[in-house]
N, C-alpha and C positions, 0 to 999 in steps of 0.2 A: 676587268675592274682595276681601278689604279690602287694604288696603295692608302691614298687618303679614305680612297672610297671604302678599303676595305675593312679598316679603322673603324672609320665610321659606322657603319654594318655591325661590327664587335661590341662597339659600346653600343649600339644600340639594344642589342641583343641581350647585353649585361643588364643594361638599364630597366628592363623587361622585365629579365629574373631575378634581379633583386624588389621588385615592384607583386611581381607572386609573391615572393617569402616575406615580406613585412607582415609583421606579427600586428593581432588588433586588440585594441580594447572593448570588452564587454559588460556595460554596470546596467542597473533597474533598481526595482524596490519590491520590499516584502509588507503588503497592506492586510489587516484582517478584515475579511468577510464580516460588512456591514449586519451589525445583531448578533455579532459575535462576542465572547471572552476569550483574551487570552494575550499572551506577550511573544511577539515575532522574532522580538532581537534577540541575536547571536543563535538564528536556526542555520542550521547546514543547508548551502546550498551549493548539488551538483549538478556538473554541466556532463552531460553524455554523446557519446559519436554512434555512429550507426544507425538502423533502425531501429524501429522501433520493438521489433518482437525480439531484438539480440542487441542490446545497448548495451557502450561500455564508457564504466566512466574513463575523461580523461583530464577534467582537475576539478576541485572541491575549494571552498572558501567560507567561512563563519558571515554571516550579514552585522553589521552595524552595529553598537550599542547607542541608538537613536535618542533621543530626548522625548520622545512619548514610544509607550509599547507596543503600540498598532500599527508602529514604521521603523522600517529598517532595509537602508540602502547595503547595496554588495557591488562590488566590481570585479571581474576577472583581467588579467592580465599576461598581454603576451598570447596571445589565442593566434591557431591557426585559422585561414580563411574556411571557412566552410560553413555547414548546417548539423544545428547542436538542436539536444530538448533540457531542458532546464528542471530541476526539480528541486524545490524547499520544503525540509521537512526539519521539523523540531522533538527531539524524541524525550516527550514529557516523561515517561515511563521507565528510563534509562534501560531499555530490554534488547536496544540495538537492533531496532527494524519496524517499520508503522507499523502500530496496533492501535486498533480504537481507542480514541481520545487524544493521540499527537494530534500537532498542528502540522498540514502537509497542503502544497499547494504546486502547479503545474505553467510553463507556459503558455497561455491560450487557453485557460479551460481549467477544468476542475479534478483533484486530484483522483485516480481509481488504478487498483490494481493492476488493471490488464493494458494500463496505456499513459503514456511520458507526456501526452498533451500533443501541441503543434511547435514542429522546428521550426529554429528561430535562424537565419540567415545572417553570418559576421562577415563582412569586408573585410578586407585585408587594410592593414596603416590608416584604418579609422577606430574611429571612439563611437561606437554601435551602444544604443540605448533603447534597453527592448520596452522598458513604461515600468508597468509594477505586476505584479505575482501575486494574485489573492491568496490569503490561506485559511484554512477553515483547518474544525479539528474533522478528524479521519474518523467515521461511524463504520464500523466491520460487526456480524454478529457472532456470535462466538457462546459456545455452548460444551459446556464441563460435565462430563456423567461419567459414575462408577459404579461397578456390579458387584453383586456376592451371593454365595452359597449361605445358607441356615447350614448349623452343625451338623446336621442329619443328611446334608448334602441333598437333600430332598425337595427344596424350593430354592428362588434364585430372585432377587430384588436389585432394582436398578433406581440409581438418583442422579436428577439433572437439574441444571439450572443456568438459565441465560443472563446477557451481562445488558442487553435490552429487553425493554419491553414486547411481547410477540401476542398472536393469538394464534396458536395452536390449533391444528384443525385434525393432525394425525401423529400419532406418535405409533412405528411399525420397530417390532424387534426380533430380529435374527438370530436362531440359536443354533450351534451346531448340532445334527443330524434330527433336530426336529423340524427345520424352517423358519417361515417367518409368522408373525403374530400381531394382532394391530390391537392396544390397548383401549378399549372402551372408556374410559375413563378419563384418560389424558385431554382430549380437546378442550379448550376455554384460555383465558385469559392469562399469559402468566407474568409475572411481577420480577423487573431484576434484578441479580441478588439472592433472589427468593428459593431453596433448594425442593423442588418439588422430589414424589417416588411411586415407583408403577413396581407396586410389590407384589412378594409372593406368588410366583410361577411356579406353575407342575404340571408333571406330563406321568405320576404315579409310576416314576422309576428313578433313580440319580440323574440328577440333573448333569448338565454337559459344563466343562471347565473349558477357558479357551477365552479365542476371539468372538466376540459376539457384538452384531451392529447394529445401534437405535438410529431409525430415522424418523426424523423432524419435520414437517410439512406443516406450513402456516402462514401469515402472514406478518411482516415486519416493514415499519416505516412505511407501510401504504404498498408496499409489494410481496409479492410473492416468494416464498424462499423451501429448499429444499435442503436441508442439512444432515447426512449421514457421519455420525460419531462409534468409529471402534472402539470397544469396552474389552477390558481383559478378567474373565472371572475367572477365581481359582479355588 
């Protein structure tokens, strides 16, 4: 090979990998879910690498302060080539992590715990435009209860209450060294907000101190759900 040739061949080479490493840009928008309330701008939105069952984030950017509250553009900058999953959430509740009622939304799909949506594919030294990111607000059920002893230590009462609406169909409670117990009474409709109580238990001996677990069987939002809640009575 002559010497020009082999120049040539160099830069060409060069040419190449500096052609992988150009950094890209990445923008879209954050639209609410049509029959929705609620204001999208300035949600956090992060972009994640890996899969999906071990993502990590590897940069974060504030969306837009838009001229209507239902839109709010974002763009990341400087991105490497690869495949990311996107995620917008706005954390109404300022508790630092979706709980029911944020506005949280996915690329490709709709937001849920156990999944980032569909990755989103960036070029490298282009301006990548993935469309818009619905968001809706985040519904999780979520259910409060505490137990106690009467002074006599001789009965033991529990209170709970959901932060939606449910229809109860079992309420089952685990005591230590008696087992477990399924309240007759509990099934029906219950209101959220509303503190319901499945009082007065005995077993005609001191009742037991401790961990002790209500489980919840009913249905919510038109499915099915099974919610076991540790109680500590003392």
């Amino acid at each position: 090979m002559t010497s020009s040739a082999r120049i040539a061949a160099i830069t060409a080479s060069a040419i190449l990998v500096l052609s992988c490493e150009r950094t890209a840009t990445l923008r879209g928008g954050l639209v609410l879910k049509p029959g929705e309330s609620g204001d999208v701008r300035g949600s956090r939105v992060l972009l994640y690498a890996g899969s999906d069952s071990a993502p990590e984030i590897v940069a974060e950017v504030l969306s837009e302060q838009a001229s209507v509250p239902s839109r709010s553009p974002f763009v990341f900058q400087e991105l490497k080539e690869g495949a990311y999953h996107i995620l917008a959430w706005k954390d109404l509740d300022h508790d630092g992590s979706i709980t029911d009622g944020d506005l949280a939304g996915v690329a490709g799909g709709h937001y849920d715990s156990a999944s980032l949506g569909e990755e989103v594919g960036v070029l490298g030294g282009q301006d990548n435009d993935i469309g818009t990111i619905e968001m809706q607000p985040y519904r999780r059920l979520m259910v409060r209860s505490s137990g106690w002893r009467n002074e006599s230590l001789t009965s033991t009462s529990f209170s709970y209450r959901f932060n939606r609406a449910v229809a109860l169909t079992t309420l089952t409670i685990g005591f230590p060294r008696f087992g477990e117990y399924v309240d007759p009474a509990a099934p029906g409709l219950k209101e959220p907000g509303v503190q319901y109580q499945s009082e007065d238990w005995s077993f005609g001996s001191s009742m037991p101190e401790g961990r002790h677990v209500l489980g919840f069987r009913g249905v919510w939002d038109g499915k099915s759900f099974s919610v076991e809640v540790p109680v500590l009575v003392e």
